[in-house]
C-alpha positions as CSV (number, residue, x, y, z in Angstrom):
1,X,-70.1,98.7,-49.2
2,X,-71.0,97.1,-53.0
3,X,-69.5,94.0,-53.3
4,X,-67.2,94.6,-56.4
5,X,-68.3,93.6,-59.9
6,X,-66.0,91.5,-62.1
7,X,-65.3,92.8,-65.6
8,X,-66.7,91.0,-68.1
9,X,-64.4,91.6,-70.3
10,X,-60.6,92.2,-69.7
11,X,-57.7,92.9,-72.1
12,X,-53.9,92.7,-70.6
13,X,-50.8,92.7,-72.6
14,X,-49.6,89.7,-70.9
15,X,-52.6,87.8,-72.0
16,X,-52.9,87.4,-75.7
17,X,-51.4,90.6,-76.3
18,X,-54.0,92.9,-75.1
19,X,-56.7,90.7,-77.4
20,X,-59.7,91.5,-75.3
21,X,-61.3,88.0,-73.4
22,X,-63.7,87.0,-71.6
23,X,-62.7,87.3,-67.9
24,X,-60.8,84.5,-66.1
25,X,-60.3,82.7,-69.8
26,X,-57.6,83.2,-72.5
27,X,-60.7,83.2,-75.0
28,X,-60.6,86.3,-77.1
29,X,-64.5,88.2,-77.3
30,X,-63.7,88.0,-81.0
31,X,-63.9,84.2,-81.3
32,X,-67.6,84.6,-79.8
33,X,-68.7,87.3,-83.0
34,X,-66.7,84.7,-85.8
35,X,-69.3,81.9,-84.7
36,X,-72.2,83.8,-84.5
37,X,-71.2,85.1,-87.9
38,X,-70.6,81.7,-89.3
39,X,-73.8,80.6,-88.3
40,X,-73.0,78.2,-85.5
41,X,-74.7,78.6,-82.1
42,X,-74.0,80.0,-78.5
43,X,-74.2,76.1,-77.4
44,X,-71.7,75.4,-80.3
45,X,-69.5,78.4,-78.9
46,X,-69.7,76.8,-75.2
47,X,-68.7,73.3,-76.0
48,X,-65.9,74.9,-77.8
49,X,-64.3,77.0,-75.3
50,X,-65.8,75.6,-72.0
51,X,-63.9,77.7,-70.0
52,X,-66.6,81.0,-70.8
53,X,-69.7,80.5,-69.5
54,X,-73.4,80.7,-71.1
55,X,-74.1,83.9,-68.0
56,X,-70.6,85.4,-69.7
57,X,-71.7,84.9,-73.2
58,X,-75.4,86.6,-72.2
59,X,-74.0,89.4,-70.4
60,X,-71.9,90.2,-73.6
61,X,-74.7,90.0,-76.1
62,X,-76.9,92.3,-73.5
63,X,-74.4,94.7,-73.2
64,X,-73.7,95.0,-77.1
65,X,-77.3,95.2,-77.8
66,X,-77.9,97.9,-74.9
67,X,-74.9,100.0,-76.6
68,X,-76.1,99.7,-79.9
69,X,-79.6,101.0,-78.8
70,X,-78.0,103.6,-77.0
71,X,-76.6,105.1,-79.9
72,X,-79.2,104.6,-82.8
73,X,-81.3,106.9,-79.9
């Protein structure tokens, strides 16, 4: 059997009101778009909110940029 895959994301009501996170943290996905928006870095991002890692933050950006290809096919 597959050894089970955790979420990357997760969204529960009794975490930040269903605000989806990053997995294991309290840190909202949303927080990660506002600094890339605003110009600052992934490494400004980590140092930040240490408690999401860089392989988190990577996965997210992959699987954004491999949805948005899917549909502009």
């Amino acid at each position: 059997m597959a050894p089970s895959k955790t979420p990357l994301i997760t969204s529960s009501p009794d975490v930040l009101g269903g605000t989806p996170v990053f997995s294991g943290t309290r840190v909202p996905v949303q927080t990660l778009i506002e600094y890339l928006e605003g110009g600052e870095t992934i490494d400004d991002f980590l140092q930040g909110f240490p408690t999401v890692t860089r392989d988190q933050v990577i996965a997210f950006l992959e699987e954004a940029k491999t949805r948005m290809l899917a549909k502009a096919s």
